[in-house]
TORRO-73695 format. One line per 2 residues: number of its first residue (from 1); for each residue x, z negated, y negated of C-alpha. Coordinates in nm, 4 decimals, m for minus. Each point is the difference from the previous one (the first is absolute). Example, Ala and Ser with C-alpha at 12.3 -4.5 7.8 and 13.67 -1.06 7.14 Angstrom:
<nodes>
1> 1.2300 m0.7800 0.4500  0.1370 0.0660 m0.3440
</nodes>
This chain:
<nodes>
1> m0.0929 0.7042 4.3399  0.2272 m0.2829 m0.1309
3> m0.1560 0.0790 m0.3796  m0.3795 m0.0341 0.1344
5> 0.0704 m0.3115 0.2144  0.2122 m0.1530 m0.3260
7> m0.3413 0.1104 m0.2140  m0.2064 m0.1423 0.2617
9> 0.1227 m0.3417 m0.0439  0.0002 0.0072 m0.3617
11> m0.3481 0.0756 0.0264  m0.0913 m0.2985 0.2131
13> 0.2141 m0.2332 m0.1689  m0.1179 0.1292 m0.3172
15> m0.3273 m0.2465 m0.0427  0.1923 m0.3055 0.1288
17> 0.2187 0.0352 m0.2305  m0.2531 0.0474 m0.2873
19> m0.1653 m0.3079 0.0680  0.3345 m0.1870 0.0103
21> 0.0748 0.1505 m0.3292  m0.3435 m0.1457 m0.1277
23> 0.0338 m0.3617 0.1502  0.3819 m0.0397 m0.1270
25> m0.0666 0.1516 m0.3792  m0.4133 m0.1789 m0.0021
27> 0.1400 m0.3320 0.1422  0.2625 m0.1147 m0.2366
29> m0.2456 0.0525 m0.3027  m0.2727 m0.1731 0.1700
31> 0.2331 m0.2968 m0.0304  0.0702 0.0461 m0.2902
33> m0.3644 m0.0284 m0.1406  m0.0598 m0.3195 0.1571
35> 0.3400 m0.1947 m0.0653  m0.1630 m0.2979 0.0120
37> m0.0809 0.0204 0.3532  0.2499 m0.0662 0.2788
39> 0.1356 0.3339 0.1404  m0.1592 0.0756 0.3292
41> 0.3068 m0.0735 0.2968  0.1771 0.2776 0.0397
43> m0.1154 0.2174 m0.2559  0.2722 0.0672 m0.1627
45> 0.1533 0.0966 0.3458  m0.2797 0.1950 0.1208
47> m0.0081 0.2232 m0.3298  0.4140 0.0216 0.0418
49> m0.0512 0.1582 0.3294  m0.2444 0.2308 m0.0974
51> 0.2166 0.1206 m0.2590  0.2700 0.0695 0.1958
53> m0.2118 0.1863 0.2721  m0.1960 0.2415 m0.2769
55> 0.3458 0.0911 m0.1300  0.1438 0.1004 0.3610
57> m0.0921 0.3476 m0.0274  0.1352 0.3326 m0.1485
59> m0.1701 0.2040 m0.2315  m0.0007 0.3784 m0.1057
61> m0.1291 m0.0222 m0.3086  0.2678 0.0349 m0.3176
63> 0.0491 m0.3285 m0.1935  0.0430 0.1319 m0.3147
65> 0.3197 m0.0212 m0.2227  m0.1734 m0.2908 m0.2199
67> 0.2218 0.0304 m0.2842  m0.2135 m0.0509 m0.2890
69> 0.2568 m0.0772 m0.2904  0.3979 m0.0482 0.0124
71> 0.2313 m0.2092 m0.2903  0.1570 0.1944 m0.2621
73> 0.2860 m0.1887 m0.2033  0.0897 m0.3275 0.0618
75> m0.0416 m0.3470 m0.1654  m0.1695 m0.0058 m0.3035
77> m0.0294 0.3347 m0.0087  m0.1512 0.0432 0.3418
79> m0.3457 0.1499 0.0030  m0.2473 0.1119 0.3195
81> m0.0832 0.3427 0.0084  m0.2688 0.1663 0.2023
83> 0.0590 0.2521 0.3398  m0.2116 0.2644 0.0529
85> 0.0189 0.1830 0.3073  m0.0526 0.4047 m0.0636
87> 0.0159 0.2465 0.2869  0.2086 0.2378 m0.0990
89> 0.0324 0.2364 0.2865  m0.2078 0.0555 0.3515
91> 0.0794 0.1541 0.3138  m0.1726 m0.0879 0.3495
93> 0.3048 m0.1955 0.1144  0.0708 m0.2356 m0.3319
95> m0.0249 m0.0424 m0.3829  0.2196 m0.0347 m0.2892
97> m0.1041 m0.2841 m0.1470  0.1128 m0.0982 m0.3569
99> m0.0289 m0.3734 m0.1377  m0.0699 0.1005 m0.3292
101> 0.0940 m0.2923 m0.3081  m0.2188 0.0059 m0.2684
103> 0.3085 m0.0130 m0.2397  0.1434 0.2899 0.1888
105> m0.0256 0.2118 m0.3437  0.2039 m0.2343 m0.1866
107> 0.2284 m0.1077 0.2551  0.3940 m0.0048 m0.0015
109> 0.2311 m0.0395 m0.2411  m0.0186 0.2210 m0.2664
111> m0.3431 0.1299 0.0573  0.1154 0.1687 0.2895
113> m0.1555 0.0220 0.3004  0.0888 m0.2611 0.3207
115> 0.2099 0.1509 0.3020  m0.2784 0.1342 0.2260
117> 0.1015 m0.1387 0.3663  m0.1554 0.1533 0.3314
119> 0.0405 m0.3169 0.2405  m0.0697 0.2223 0.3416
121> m0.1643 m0.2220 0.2296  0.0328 m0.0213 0.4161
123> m0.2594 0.1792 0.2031  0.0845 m0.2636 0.2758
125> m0.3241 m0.1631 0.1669  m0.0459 m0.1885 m0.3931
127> m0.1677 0.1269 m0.2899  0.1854 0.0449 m0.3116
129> m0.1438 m0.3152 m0.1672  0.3170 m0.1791 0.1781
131> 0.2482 0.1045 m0.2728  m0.3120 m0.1758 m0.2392
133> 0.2581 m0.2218 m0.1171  0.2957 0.2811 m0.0246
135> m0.2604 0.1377 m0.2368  m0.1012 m0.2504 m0.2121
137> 0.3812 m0.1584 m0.0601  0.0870 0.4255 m0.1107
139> m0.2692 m0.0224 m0.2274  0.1463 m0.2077 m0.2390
141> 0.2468 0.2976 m0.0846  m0.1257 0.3006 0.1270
143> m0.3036 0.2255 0.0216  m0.0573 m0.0466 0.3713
145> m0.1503 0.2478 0.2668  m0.0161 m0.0461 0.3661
147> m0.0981 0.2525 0.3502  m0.2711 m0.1671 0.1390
149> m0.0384 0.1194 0.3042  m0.3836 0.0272 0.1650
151> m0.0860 m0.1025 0.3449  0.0428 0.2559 0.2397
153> m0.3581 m0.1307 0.2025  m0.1843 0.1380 m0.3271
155> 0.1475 0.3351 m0.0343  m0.2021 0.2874 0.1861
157> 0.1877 0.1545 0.2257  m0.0604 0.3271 m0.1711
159> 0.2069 m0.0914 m0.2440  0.3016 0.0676 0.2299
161> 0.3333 m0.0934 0.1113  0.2267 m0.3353 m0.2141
163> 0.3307 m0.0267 0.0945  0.2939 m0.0421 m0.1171
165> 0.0914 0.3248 m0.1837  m0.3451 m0.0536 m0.1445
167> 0.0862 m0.3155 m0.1465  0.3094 0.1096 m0.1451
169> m0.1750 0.3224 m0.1758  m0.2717 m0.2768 m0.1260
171> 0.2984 m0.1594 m0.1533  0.1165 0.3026 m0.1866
173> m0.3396 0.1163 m0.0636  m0.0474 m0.3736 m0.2005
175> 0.2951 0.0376 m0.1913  m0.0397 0.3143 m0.1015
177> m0.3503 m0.1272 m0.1482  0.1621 m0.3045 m0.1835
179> 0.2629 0.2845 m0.1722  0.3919 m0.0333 m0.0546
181> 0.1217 m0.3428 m0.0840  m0.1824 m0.1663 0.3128
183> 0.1988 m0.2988 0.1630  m0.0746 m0.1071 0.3787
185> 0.0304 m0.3129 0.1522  m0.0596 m0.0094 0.4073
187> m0.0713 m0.2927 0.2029  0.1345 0.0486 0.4144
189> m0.0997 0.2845 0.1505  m0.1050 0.2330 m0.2120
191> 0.3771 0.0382 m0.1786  0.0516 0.2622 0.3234
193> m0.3130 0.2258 m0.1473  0.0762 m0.0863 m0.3581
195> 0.4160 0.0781 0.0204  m0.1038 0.3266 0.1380
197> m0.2501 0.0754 m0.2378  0.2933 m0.0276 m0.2690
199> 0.2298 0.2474 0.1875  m0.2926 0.1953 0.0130
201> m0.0560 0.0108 m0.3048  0.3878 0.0653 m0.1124
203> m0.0076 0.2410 0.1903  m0.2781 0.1653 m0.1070
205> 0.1744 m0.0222 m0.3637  m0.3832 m0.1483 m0.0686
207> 0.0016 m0.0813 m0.3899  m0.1824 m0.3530 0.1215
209> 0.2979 m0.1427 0.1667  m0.0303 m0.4046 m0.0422
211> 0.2662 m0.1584 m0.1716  0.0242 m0.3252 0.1817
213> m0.0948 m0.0799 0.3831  0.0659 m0.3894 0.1221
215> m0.0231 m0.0094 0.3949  m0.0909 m0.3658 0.0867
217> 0.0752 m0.1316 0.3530  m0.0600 0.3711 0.1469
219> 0.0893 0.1511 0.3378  0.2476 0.2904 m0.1177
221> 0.2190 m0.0071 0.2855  m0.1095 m0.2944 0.2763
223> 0.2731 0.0792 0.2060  0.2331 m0.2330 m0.2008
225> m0.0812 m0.4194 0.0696  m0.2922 0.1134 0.2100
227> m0.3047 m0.2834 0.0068  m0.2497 m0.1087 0.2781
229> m0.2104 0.2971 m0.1596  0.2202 0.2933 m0.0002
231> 0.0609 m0.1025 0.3732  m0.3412 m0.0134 0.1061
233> m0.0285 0.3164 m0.1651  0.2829 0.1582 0.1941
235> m0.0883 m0.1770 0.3639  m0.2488 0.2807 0.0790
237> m0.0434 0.3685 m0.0590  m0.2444 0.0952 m0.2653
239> m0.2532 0.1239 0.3151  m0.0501 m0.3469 0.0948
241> m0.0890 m0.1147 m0.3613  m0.2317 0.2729 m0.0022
243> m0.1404 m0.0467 0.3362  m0.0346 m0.3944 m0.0387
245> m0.0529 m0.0455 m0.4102  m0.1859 0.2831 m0.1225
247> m0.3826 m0.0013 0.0595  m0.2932 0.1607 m0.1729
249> m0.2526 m0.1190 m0.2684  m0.2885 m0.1406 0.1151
251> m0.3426 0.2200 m0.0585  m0.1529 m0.2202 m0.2268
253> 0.2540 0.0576 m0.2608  0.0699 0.3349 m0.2303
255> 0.3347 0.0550 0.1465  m0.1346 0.0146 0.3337
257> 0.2065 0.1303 0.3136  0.2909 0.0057 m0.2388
259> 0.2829 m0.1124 0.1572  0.2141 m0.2813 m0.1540
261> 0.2015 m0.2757 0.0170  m0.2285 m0.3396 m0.0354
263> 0.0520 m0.2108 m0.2493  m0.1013 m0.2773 0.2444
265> 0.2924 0.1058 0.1926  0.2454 0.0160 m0.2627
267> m0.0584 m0.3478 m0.0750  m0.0556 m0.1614 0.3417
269> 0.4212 0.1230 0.0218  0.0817 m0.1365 m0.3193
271> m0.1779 m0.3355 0.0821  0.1556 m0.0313 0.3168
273> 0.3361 0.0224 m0.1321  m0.0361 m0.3260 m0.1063
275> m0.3169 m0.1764 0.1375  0.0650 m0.3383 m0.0582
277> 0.0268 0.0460 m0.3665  m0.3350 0.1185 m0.0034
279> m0.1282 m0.2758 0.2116  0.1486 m0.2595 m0.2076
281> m0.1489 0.1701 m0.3395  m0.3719 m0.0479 0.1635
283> 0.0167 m0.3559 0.1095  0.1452 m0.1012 m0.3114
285> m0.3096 0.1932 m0.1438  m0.2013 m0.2617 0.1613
287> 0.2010 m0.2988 m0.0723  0.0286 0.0464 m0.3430
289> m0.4017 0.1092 m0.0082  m0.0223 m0.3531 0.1471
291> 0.1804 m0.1708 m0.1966  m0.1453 0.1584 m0.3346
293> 0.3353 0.1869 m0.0837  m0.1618 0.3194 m0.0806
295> 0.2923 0.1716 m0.2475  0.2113 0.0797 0.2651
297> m0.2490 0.0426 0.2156  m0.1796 0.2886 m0.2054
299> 0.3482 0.1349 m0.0651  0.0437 0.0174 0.3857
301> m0.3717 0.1894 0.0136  0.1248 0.2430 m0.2720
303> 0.3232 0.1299 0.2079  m0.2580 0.0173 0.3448
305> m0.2578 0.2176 m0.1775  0.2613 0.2488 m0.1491
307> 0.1928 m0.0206 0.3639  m0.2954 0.0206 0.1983
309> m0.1361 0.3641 m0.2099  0.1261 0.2559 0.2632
311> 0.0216 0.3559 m0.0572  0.0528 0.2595 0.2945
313> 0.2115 0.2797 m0.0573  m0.0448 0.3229 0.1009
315> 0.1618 0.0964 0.3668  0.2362 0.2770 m0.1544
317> 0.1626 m0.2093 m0.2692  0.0483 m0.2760 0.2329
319> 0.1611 0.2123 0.2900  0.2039 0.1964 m0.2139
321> 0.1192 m0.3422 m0.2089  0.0710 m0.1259 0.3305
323> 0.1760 0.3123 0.1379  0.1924 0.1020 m0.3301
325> 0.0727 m0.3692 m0.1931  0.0552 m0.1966 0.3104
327> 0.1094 0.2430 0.3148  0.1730 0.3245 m0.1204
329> 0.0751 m0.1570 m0.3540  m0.0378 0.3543 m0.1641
331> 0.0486 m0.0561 m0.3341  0.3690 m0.1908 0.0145
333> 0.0905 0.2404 0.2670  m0.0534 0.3001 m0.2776
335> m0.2717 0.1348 0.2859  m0.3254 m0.0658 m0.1892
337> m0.2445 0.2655 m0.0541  m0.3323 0.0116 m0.2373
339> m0.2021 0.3216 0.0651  0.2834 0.1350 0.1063
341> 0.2063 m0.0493 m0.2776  0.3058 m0.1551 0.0716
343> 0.0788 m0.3601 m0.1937  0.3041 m0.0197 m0.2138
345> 0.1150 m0.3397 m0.1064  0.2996 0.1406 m0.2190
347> m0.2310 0.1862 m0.1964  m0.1061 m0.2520 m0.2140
349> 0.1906 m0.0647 m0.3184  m0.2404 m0.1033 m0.2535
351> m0.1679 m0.3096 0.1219  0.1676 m0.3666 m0.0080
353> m0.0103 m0.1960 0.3153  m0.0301 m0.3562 0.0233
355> m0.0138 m0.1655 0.3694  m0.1381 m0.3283 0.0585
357> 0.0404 m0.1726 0.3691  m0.0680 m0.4184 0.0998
359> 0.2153 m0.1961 0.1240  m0.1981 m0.1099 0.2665
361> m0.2137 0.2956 0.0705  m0.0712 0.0483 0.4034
363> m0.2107 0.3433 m0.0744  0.2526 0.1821 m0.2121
365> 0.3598 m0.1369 0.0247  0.2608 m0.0124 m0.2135
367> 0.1838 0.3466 m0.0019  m0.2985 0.2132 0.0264
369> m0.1202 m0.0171 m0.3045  0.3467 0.0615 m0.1764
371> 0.0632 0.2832 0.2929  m0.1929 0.2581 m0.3245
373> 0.3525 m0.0844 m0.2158  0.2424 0.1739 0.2275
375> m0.2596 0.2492 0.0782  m0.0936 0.1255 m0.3653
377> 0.3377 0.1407 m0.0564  m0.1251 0.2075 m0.3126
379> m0.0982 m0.2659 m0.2026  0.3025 m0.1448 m0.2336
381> 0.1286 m0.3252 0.0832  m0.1187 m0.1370 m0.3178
383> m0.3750 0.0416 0.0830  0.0286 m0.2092 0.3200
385> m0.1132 m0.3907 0.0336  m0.0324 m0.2029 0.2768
387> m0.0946 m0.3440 0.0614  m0.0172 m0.2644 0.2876
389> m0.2468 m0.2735 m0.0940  0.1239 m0.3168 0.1688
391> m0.3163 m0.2398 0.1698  m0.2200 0.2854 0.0675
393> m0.1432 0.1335 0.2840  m0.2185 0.3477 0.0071
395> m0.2882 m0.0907 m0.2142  0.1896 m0.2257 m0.2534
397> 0.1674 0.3517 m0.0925  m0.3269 0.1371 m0.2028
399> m0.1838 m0.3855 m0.0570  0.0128 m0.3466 m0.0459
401> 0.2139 m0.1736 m0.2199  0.3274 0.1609 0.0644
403> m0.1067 0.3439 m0.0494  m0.1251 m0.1056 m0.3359
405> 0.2291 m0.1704 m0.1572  0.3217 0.0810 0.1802
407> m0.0603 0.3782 0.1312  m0.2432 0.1017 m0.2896
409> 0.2604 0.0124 m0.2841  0.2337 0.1842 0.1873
411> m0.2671 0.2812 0.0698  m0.1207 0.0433 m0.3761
413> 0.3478 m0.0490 m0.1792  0.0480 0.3118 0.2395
415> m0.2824 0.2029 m0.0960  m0.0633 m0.0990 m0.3682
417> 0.4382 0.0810 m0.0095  m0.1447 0.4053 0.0932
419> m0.3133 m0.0123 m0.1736
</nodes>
């Protein structure tokens, strides 16, 4: 019931906000064609306010990655080349998307080809087109693919069950199509699935085995410096976060009478862990639209469309996330299980690791992340890295100026050193 009633309002609020969109985007320009003419009082003010209304609203749509070209070389020598994105792979659940350079032939040194890089993106209540800049800064270096994950509202429910053992055989099943040679880079939560894909995989003696994986800011164990999350996680038993957070698809929609975890949900908790932030972002939207300071105010836009994309998960990976990652902790513990098939962390010897935590992170604190050292005990000593990036909190991990020019490096002098 909570889904309809959510849709419900959407739908009413779905014209207003239309013709708000209109008045604050027709407005300005009609000024603008007549700037000989005093501006009407308040105009600038009324078209400010509209703005800010017609963007108070979520969307379910996916943004796109909008990576149309990335800079190769540097200085003189630095040149634009074009993106193309090529679906590589297909399943009901998500795609294996490649961002394919049109130099990709000639790339590398030598004439050989660049590193290929699997960045495996959350399935979290966003869509994949968060780690757009994690993307574009790899691209520069590597050939880049990434898990983008579909919206569990679309998929039919005869396309069955998602959860997490799901996920992680998606993983393997994606790496086995990219070949031997692979490197991975996780963002958060998926370095759970993807560090038990690996020992999977080693254990399976699977001739595909990556040689790299970097685990940025993930929960591998989140009983060490537990955050506000991991403790709202563990303050009831699963039940209640299926009784009270899961709800079904709304019959409009193909994935109707699914059960899942609403995006809208997902992101109502993250914005109220911090409310006044986002308060303060949308009346300095309308000051700065007032005052004609539009950079920063379209930069401010930018972050609240990609934010405001929600993606629901489906109930089973959310439950047993919840239940295994946050509650029982299965996979530190030695106790996790995928199709029955018991995960083995010491198995892997092949594949580097490379951990990467914020200093300031209040989702994934320092410790967890790093937890995946002590727990890998096959892999030599010698093909371990970890690094604590100082000024950062969660998101400054995998974006924003940091994570280009201070985490970047550190992440492709480790691949490119295996490739």
């Amino acid at each position: 019931m909570l889904y309809t009633a959510y849709q419900a309002l959407t739908d009413f609020l779905h014209p207003w906000q239309q013709a708000a969109s209109f008045v604050s985007t027709s407005l300005p320009g009609l000024m603008a064609q007549m700037p000989h003419w005093p501006a009407p009082p308040g105009a600038r003010e009324t078209a400010a306010a509209c703005e800010v209304f017609s963007r108070l609203k979520l969307t379910h749509d996916h943004p796109g990655f909008g990576i149309r070209s990335v800079t190769v070389g540097e200085g003189a020598d630095a040149r634009e080349v074009p993106i193309t994105e090529r679906v590589i792979q297909r399943s009901a659940f998500g795609t294996l998307l490649r961002f394919e350079r049109e130099d990709v032939a000639e790339a590398g040194d030598g004439g050989h080809p660049l590193p290929r890089v699997l960045i495996v993106a959350p399935l979290s209540g966003h869509f994949a087109t968060l780690l757009a800049d994690t993307a574009q800064t790899m691209l520069a270096d590597h050939d880049v693919y990434i898990t983008d994950w579909h919206n569990a509202r679309l998929v039919p429910l005869s396309e069955g069950r998602f959860g997490l053992a799901e996920y992680v055989e998606h993983v393997i099943g994606f790496i086995e199509t990219l070949g031997p040679g692979t490197h991975l880079l996780a963002v958060c939560q998926p370095c759970v699935p993807v560090l038990a894909a690996v020992a999977l995989m080693a254990q399976r003696q699977h001739e595909a085995q990556p040689r790299s994986m970097t685990l940025m800011a993930g929960p591998i164990d989140t009983r060490i410096n537990p955050t506000a999350v991991n403790e709202l996680a563990n303050s009831k038993p699963i039940e209640w976060f299926e009784r009270n957070l899961v709800h079904a698809v709304p019959w409009r929609y193909p994935g109707a009478n699914r059960r899942v975890y609403p995006g809208f949900l997902q992101l109502t908790a993250f914005v109220g862990m911090n409310p006044e932030r986002h308060k303060k972002a949308f009346k300095d939207l309308y000051k700065l639209r007032v005052a004609g300071d539009h950079a920063p105010a379209d930069a401010t836009v930018r972050f609240y469309d990609e934010y405001f994309a929600v993606n629901d998960l489906p109930a089973e990976f959310y439950l047993e996330t919840v239940a295994q990652v946050f509650q029982e902790h299965t996979l530190p513990r030695g106790e996790m299980t995928v199709n029955g098939e018991r995960v083995d962390l010491g198995a892997i010897r092949r594949t580097a690791l490379f951990t990467v935590e914020g200093e300031r992170d209040d989702i994934c604190a320092i410790g967890q992340t790093v937890a995946a050292h002590d727990l890998c005990t096959g892999i030599k000593p010698w093909l371990k890295q970890h690094h604590v990036q100082l000024g950062v909190g969660h998101y400054g991990v995998f974006s924003g100026r940091r994570w280009r020019q201070q985490i970047y490096p550190r992440v492709r002098e480790m691949i490119h050193s295996l490739s």
